[in-house]
N, C-alpha and C positions, 0 to 999 in steps of 0.2 A: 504494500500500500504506500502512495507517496500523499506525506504531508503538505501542506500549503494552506498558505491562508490570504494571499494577493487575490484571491477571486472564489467563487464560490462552486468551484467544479468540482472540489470533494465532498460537496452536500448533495450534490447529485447521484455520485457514486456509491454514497453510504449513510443513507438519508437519516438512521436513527441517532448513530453516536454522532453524526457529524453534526448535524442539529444543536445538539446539546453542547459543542467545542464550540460553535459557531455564535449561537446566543453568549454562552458565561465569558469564554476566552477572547474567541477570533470571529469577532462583526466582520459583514461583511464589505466594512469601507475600507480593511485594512490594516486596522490598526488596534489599538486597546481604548476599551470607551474611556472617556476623559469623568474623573469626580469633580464632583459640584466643587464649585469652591466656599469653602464656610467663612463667614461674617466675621469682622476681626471686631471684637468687646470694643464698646463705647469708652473712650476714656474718661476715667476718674476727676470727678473733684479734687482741687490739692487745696486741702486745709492745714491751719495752723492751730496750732489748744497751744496757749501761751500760758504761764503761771497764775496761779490759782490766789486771789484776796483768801486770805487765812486769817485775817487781825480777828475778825468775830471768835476763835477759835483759840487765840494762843496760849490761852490758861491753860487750855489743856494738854499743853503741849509737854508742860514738866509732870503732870499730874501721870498722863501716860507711858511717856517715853521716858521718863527718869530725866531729863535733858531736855534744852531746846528744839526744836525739829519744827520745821518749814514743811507744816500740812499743807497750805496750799501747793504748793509745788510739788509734793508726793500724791496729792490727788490728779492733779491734773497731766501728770507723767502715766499714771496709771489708766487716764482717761485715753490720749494717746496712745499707747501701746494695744488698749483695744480697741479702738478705732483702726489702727492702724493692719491688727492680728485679723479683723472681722473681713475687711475685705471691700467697705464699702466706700471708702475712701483712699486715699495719698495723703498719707500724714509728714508732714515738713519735717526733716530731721530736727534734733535739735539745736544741733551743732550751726547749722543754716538760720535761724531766730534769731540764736544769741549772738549771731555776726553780724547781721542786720540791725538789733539791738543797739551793738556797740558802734558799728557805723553808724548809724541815723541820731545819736547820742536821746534815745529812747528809754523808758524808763520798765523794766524787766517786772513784769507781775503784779498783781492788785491792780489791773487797769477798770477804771469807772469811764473812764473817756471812751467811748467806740471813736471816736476820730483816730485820737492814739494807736490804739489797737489795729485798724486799718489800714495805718501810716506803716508799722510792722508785717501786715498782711501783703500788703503790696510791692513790700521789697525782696517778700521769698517770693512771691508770683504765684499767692496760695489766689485761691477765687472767695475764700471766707475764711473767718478768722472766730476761734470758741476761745470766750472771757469767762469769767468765773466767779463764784465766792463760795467758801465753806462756809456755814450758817450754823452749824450745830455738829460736835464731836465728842462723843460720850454718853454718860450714862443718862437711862432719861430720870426724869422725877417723879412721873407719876408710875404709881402701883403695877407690877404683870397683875393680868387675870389671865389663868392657866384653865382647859377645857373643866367643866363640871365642877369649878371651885371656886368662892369667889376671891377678889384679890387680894395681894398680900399688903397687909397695911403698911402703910410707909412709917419709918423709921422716926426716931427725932430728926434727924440731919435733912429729911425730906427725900433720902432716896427708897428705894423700893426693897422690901427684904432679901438679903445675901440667897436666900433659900432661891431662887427664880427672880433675876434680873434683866437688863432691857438696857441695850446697847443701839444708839443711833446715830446715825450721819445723814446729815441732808445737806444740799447742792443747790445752787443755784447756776443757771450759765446762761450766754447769749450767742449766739449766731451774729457774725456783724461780718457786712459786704466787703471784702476787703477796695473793691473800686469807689466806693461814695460814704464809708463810715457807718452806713443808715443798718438800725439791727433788724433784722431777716424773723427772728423768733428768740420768746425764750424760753426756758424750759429748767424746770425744776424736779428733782430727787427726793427721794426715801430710803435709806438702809437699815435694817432692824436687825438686828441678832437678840436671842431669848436662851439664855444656858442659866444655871445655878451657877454660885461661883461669887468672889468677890472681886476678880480681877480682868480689866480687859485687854491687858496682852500680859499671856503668861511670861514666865521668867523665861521658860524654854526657848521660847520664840527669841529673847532677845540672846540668851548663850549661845542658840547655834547658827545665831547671824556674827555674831566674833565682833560683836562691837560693830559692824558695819546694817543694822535693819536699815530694810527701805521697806517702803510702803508696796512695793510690786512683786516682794519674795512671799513664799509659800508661808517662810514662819507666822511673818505678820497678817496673809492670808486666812490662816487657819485659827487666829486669834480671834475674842470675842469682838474684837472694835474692827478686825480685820476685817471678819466677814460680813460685819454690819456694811462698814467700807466697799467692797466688793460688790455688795447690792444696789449700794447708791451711785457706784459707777456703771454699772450695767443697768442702768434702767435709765441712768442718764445718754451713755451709748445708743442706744435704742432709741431714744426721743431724736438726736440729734442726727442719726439715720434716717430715721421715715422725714426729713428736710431735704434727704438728695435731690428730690427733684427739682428743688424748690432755689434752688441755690443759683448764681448769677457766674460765666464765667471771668475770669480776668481778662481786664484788657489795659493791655499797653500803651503805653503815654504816647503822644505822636511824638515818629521818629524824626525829628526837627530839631538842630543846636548850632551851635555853636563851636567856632576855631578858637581854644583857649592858648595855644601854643603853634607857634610859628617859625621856630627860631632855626629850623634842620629843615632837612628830607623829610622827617617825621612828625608829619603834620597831628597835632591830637584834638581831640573834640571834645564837648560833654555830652555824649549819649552816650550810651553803650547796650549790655546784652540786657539789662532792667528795660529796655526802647526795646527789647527785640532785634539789636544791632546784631550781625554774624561776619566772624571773617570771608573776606572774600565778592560782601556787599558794596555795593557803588552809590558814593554820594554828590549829588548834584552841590557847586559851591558857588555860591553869590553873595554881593556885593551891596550894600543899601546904598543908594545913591539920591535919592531924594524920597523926604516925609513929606505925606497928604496931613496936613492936619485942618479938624474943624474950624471955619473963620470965627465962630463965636469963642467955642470952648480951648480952642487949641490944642486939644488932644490929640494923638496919633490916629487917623483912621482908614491908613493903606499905607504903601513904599512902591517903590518904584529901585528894583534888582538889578543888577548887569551879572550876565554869566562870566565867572572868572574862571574855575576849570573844574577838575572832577576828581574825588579822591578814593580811592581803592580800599578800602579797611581791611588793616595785616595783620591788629591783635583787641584785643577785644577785654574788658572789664565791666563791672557790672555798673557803673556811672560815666564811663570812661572809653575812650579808642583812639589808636593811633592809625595812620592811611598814608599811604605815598599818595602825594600830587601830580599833576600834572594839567598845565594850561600856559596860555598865550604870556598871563603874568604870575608872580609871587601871588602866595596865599598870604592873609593880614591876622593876627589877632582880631577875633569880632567879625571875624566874614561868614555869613548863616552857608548852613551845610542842610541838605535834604535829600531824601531817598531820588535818582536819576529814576525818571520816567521813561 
């Protein structure tokens, strides 16, 4: 028997199996049927969860940890990590905040300003930005009632009997646009833990962290205040996910500046990859050469450009770029650069 599959003459010849080679393997155009091609996932939201206002909380900070300890920022690390673990988002490193932070000379955590907070959003190139406050850490006040009994009277001190106690954390946060400041939603937490017990993080928890707990390890996890913690961040995760749709993307400033340096071959500018600037891109460069201003008001309201030349961009920073020139004359300090059309 001779095989082939260029044309359909051994279907002829041996109409059963050939049939069956001719459908699965070898169509008759030739060749092997082509797979569909599948859909490539929508991209992600890239958000920012910047530190956590804690000051409502700080009492409890010795009361618990033995030590001072920065809850907010231990909540809102933990708030990130699952956001980041779940899937439904791009979570900003942290390392990328705190740069932006310290360049934009911003103020790191407890932000009440959403302008603030936006001004930070906007420099990682997040499309939103989650602010925060911890509102309650610890034990509650009022009495557990346990099924089929009623509850346990509270103490003199006002807490609730050692026998069956009540561990809470609540949250507060905001969704804030990182393009226009304005907040998108807000959305508020509960985390409850109920164990007997007089203490909410056992000793063990801090031993077999070696002096280093954090708020995101298994010890502190597994602890009374831990896992109240852990409720109040997963129920706040979950509010600030069903917002995906709802969320606005980033958009970059226009790419329009400025020649700050003139002085070489190495023409620099003030845009850069924060504009969406890339190496390799071409910028139209002109010359202001006369102001329209209003006869009344004398305000600026047009210019009148002369093309001087075009500059090539070689390296790229994120406020910043440098481009070889080239034109009829020198480039000037103060000569406007724009994307060539």
């Amino acid at each position: 028997m001779e095989w082939g599959y260029t044309d359909c003459a051994l279907m002829r010849k041996t109409p059963i199996l050939t049939l069956f080679l001719a459908l699965v393997v070898f169509p008759c155009n030739g060749g092997l049927r082509a797979q569909p091609q599948t859909s490539q996932p929508a991209k992600r939201h890239l958000i920012a969860v910047l530190t956590f206002d804690g000051s409502a909380v700080n009492g409890a900070s010795q009361a618990v940890f033995g030590t001072q300890f920065d809850i907010g920022r231990g909540i809102s690390q933990m708030l990130a990590g699952r956001l980041a673990s779940d899937g439904t988002y791009e979570v900003a490193a942290r390392p990328r905040v705190e740069e932006v932070i310290k360049r934009r000379n911003l103020p790191d955590g407890g932000l009440v300003d959403p302008a603030a907070a936006a001004k930070i959003g906007y420099g990682v190139g997040a499309d939103a930005v989650v602010v925060g406050e911890v509102t309650q850490f610890g034990w509650d006040d009022e009495p557990v009632k346990t099924e089929g009994t009623p509850a346990e009277p509270a103490n003199p001190g006002g807490a609730a009997s050692p026998a069956m106690r009540k561990a809470v954390v609540t949250i507060t946060a905001q969704f804030v646009d990182a393009n226009t400041g304005q907040v998108l939603v807000t959305a508020n937490s509960k985390g409850v833990s109920r164990r007997s017990g007089t203490k909410l993080l056992d000793s063990a928890a801090t031993a077999g962290s070696g002096g280093n707990l954090t708020m995101e390890s298994s010890n502190f996890v597994q602890s009374m205040i831990g896992e109240a913690t852990a409720a109040a961040v997963n129920e706040l995760a979950k509010e600030l996910e069903g917002e995906n749709a709802n969320l606005p993307k980033w958009t970059p400033p226009p790419l329009k500046g400025q020649i700050t340096e003139a002085s070489n071959s190495n023409i620099i500018i003030n845009v850069g990859s924060a504009a969406g600037l890339k190496v390799g891109d071409k910028m139209l460069v002109t010359r202001v050469v006369h102001v329209e201003r209003d006869r009344v008001t004398e305000s600026a309201v047009g210019a009148v450009e002369d093309e001087v030349g075009m500059l090539t961009i070689v390296s790229v920073q994120e406020d910043s770029a440098v481009g070889h020139f080239s034109g009829a004359e020198s480039a000037k300090i103060g000569d406007q650069v724009r994307p060539l059309q």
